[in-house]
N, C-alpha and C positions, 0 to 999 in steps of 0.2 A: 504494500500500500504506500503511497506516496500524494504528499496535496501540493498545493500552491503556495506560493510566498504568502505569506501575510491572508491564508483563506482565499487567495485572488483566483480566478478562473486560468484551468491551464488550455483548454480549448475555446479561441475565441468565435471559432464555427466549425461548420460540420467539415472544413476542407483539412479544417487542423487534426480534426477524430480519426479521417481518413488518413493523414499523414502518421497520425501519431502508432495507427494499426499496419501501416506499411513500417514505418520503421521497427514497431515490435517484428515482424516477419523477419525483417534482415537481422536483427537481432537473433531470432532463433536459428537462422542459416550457420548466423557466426558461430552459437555459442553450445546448439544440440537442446536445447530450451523445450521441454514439450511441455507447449500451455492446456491446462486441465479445462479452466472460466476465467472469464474476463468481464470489466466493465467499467465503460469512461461515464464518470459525473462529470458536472463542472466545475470543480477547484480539488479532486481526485481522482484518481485510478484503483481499479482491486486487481492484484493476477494471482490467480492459481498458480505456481509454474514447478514441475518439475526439473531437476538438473542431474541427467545421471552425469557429468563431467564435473561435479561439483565446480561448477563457474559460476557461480549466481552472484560474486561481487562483484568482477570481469562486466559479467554480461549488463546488470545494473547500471553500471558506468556506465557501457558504452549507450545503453537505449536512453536513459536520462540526459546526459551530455548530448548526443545526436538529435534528440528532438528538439533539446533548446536550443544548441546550433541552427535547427531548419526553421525552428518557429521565429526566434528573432531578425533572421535571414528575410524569411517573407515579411513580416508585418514589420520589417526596420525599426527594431527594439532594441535593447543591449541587457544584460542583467542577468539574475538567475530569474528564472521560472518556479523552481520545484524547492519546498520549503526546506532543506537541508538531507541528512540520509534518509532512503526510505526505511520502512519496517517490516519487518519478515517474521514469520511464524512457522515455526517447524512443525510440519503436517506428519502425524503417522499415517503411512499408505498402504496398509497390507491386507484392507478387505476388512476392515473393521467399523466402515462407517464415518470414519472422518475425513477422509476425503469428502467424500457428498455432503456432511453437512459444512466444509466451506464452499463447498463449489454454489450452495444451496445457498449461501449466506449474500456469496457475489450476487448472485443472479438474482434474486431479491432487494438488490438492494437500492432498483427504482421503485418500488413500491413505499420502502420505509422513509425515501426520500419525498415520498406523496407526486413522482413525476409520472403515475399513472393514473387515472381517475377509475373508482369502482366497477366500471363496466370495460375497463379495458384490459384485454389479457398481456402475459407478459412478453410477446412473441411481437408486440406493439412498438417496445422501445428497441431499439437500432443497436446501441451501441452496448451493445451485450452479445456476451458468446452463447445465450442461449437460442437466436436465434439461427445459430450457423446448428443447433444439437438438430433443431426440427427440420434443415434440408438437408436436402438430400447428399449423399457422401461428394459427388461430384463437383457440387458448387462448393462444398467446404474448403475453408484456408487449410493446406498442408500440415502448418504449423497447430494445426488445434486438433488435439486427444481427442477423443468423444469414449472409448469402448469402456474405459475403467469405470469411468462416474453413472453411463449406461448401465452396466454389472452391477453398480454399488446402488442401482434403484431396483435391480433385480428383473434390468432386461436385457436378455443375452445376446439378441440379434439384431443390430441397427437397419432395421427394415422400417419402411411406411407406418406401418402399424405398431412397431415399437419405439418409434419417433413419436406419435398420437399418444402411447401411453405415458411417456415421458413428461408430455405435456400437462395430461389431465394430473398429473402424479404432482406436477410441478406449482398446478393452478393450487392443489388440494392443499399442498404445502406451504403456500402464501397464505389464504384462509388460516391454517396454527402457525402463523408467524407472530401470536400474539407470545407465544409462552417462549422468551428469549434465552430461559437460563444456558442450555445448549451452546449460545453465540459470545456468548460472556469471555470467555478463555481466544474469541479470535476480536472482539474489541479490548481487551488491556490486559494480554495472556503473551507468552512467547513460545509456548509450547501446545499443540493439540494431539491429544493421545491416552493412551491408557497409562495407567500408574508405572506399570513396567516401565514401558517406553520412555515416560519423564526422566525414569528412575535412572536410566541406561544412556541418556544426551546428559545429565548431569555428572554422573562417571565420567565420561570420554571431556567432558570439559574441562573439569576439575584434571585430568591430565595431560591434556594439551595445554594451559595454561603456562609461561613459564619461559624458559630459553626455549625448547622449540615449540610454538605456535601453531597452532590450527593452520596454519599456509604452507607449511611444508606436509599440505598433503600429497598422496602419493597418485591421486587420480591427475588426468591428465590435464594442463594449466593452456592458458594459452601458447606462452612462448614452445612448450610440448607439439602443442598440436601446429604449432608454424613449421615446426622445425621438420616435424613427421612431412608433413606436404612438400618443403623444400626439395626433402628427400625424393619423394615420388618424382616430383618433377626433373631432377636431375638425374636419376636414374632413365626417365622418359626420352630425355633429351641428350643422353649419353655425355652429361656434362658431368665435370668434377667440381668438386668446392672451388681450386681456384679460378675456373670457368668465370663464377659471379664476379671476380675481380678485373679480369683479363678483358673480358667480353662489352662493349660500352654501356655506357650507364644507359641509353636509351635505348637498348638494343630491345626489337620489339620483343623478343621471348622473356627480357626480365621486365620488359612490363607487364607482359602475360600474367606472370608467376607474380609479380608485385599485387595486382588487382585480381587474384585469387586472391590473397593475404589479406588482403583490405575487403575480401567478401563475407572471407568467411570465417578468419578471424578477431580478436578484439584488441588487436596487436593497432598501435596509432603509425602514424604517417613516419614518423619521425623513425620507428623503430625498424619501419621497412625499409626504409632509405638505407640506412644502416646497416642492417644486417645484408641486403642483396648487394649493398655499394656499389647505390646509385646516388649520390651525390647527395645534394640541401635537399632538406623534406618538403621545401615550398617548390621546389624544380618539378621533384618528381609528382607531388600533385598537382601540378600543373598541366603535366605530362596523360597523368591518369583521366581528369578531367576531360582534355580533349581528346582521349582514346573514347573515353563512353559517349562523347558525344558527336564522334564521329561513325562510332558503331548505331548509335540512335539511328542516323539518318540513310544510313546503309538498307536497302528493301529486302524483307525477309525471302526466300526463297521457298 
């Protein structure tokens, strides 16, 4: 979860919502992000998100920073946008029910806002993931889950008719949205889960603590996973490490392999310069810039 400076609105219109859900997409490109719910108010965001790469501060950065970069970009602003770090709550996810009730909590949370009127269902409001659960699999964004929280309402087949159930499931549970104690622990909690589970993030914290720190984990980081692609690519391209040095700095294949990096991971400009040694980071996006937008204009085939 994440608000606005000072309560302020971080979507000044619907072109900003649209931006702000493309940029979550690149985000998940980069970072392996599999979004469970989602939902833009206006002076906050909720996201469900799973992280099997344990990146989620990585990734955080980079979708925060990038949107304020493109929102003040458009609208000729300067400043922060997003009221300081956001907040996370660690979800137990193994089929016990808490996942769905945050996913339930997000997706609810135009009604509690009152931005739906009594007769209107929740399939109404836009900028919710729950209207991507009721279409169909094709129109769905890549980047958004559907089958676990489906399960976790105890329907097993993402068909027409288990989409419909989903629904009525979803309307009936807005109706008992009166009895909140359930949501307590994900409005001023850090943890959702069973006592074990507390019991067991409280452990592992209490030992990471200290000279080595929760960041020397051993799941894969970003500068990991740059490094893994470099490799691909130069393996690809029967180049060797001194290759990147020898070969010029604008040489189209390390741009190639520059704006992979810059796609897919959360690796900044500066770091790519660097490590492909292509020279000042303002060159080489420079560089980048008028590749994509020479590739824009280019007619598809």
């Amino acid at each position: 979860m994440s608000r606005g400076g000072r309560k302020k609105g971080i979507y000044p219109d619907d072109a900003d919502r649209r931006d702000f859900l493309k940029t979550l997409a690149e985000a998940c490109q980069k970072t392996g992000f599999q979004v469970h719910a989602y939902c833009l108010m206006r002076n906050h965001f909720h996201l469900v998100v799973e992280t099997p790469n344990a990146n989620l501060v990585a990734g955080m950065r980079w979708l925060l920073s990038s949107y304020t970069i493109r929102l003040n970009r458009r609208r000729k602003l300067c400043g922060h946008v997003f009221s300081g770090r956001y907040k996370a709550i660690i979800i137990e996810g193994r089929g016990k029910g808490y996942l769905r009730t945050a996913c339930d909590y997000v997706h609810l949370n135009p009604v509690r806002a009152k931005l739906l009127g009594a007769r209107e269902r929740l399939r109404e409001y836009r900028w919710s993931s729950l209207v991507w659960y009721l279409a169909a699999p094709a129109r769905r964004p890549g980047w958004l889950r559907v089958d676990r929280l489906l399960r976790e309402h105890g329907i097993q087949k993402d068909t027409a008719a288990g989409r419909q159930e989903f629904e009525r499931r979803m309307e009936r549970r807005r109706r008992e949205e009166s009895d909140s104690r359930e949501c307590k622990p994900l409005q001023r909690g850090w943890c959702l889960g069973s006592e074990e589970f507390r019991a067991k993030l409280l452990e592992r914290r209490e030992r990471q603590l200290g000279g080595r720190h929760c960041g020397r984990l051993r799941h894969e980081s970003a500068e990991a996973k740059a490094e893994r692609l470099i490799a691909q690519e130069l393996k690809r391209l029967k180049w060797k490490e001194p290759d990147l040095k020898e070969q010029a700095k604008s040489h189209p294949l390390k741009l190639a392999l520059a704006a992979r990096l810059r796609r897919e991971t959360t690796l900044t400009i500066r770091q790519i310069a660097r490590r492909l040694q292509m020279g000042s980071w303002k060159s080489l996006n420079n560089k980048l810039y008028l590749r994509k937008k020479t590739a824009a204009k280019e007619p598809t085939k």
